[in-house]
C-alpha positions as CSV (number, residue, x, y, z in Angstrom):
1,X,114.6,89.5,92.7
2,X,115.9,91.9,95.1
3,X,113.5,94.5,96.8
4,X,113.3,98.1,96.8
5,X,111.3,100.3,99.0
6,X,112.0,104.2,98.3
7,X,110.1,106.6,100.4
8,X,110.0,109.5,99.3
9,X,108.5,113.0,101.6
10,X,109.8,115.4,99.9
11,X,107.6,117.7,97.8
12,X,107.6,119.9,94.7
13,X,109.2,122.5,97.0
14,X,112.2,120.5,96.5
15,X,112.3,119.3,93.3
16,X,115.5,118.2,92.8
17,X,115.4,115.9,95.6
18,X,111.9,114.6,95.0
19,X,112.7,114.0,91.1
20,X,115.9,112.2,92.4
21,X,113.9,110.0,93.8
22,X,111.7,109.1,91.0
23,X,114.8,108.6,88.9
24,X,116.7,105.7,91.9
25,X,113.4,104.3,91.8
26,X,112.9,103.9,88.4
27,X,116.7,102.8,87.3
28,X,116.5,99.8,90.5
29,X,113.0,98.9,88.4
30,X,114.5,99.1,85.3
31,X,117.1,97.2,86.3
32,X,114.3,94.1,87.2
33,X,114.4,95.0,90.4
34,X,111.0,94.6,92.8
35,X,110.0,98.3,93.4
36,X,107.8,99.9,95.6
37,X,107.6,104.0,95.8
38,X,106.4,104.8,99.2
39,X,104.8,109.0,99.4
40,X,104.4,110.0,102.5
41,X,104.4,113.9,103.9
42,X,104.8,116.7,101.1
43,X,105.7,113.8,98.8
44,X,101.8,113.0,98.5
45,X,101.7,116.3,96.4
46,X,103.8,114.4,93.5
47,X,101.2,112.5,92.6
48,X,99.2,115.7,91.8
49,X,98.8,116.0,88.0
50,X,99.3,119.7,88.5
51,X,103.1,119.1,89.4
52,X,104.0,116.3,86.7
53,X,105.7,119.0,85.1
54,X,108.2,119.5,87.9
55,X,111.7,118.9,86.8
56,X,115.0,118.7,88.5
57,X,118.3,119.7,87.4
58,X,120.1,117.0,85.8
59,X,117.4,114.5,87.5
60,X,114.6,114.8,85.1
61,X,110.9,115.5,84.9
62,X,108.6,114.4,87.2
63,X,105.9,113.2,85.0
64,X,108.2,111.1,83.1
65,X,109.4,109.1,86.2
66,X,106.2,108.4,87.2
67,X,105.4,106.6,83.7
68,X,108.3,104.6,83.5
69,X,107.7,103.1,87.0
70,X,104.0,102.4,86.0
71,X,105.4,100.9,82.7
72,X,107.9,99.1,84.4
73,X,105.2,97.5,87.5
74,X,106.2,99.4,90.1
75,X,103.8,100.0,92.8
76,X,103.5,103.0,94.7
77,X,101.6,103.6,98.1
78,X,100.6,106.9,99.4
79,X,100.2,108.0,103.0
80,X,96.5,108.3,103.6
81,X,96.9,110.5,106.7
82,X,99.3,112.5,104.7
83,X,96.9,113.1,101.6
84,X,94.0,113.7,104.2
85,X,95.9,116.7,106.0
86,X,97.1,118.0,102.5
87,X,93.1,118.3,100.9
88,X,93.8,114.9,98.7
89,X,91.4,112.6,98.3
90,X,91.3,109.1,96.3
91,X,91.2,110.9,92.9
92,X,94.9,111.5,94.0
93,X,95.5,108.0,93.2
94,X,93.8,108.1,89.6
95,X,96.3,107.2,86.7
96,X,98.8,105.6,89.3
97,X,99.1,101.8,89.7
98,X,98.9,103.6,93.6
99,X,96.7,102.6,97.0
100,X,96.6,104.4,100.2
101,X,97.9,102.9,102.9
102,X,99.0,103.6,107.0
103,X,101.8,104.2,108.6
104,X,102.1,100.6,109.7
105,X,102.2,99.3,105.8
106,X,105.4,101.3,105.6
107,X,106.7,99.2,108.6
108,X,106.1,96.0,106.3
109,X,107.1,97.4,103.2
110,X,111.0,98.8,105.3
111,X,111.0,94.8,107.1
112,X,110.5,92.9,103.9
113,X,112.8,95.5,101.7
114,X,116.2,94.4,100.6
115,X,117.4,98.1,100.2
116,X,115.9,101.2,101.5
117,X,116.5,104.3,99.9
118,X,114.9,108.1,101.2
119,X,114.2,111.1,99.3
């Protein structure tokens, strides 16, 4: 099964872009494909249940992406330092089939990937 790595830094600023995203992600996983979601800068704030709400235009809700890719077993892996410097701590991660990780994990995660796609 091919692999997918998406990292995604854009935040709710943006939300076309960052819902974009959500939706590649979530048709490769629908799709059987392995998928990992990879937040890092202002994409941490995505996670936030305060901004599941965000939508795009014609790239759909937020909220709803993030579901599917749980449903689906995508993981996602959130920039710790990026959290940290945004006031996010591990109750970020609550509700997300999610774990912090460093800078170096996205390294791995870009090596082993198949296709690399960023938002």
């Amino acid at each position: 099964m091919p692999r997918f790595l998406v990292h995604i830094h854009t935040g709710p600023a943006d939300p076309n872009k960052a819902t974009l995203g959500c939706l590649v992600a979530l048709a490769a996983a629908r799709k059987g494909h392995d998928v990992t979601v990879f937040f890092a800068g202002d994409g941490v704030h995505l996670l936030a249940p305060d901004h599941a709400g965000i939508e795009g235009e014609g790239t759909g809700r937020l909220g709803d992406h993030l579901v599917g890719l749980a449903e689906t077993g995508a993981r996602f892996r959130v920039s710790g330092m990026s959290a940290k410097a945004r006031g996010y701590d591990a109750a970020l991660l609550d509700g997300h089939p999610a774990e912090f990780a460093q800078p170096d994990a996205l390294v791995d995660l870009a090596q082993a990937a198949d296709t690399l796609l960023c938002y």
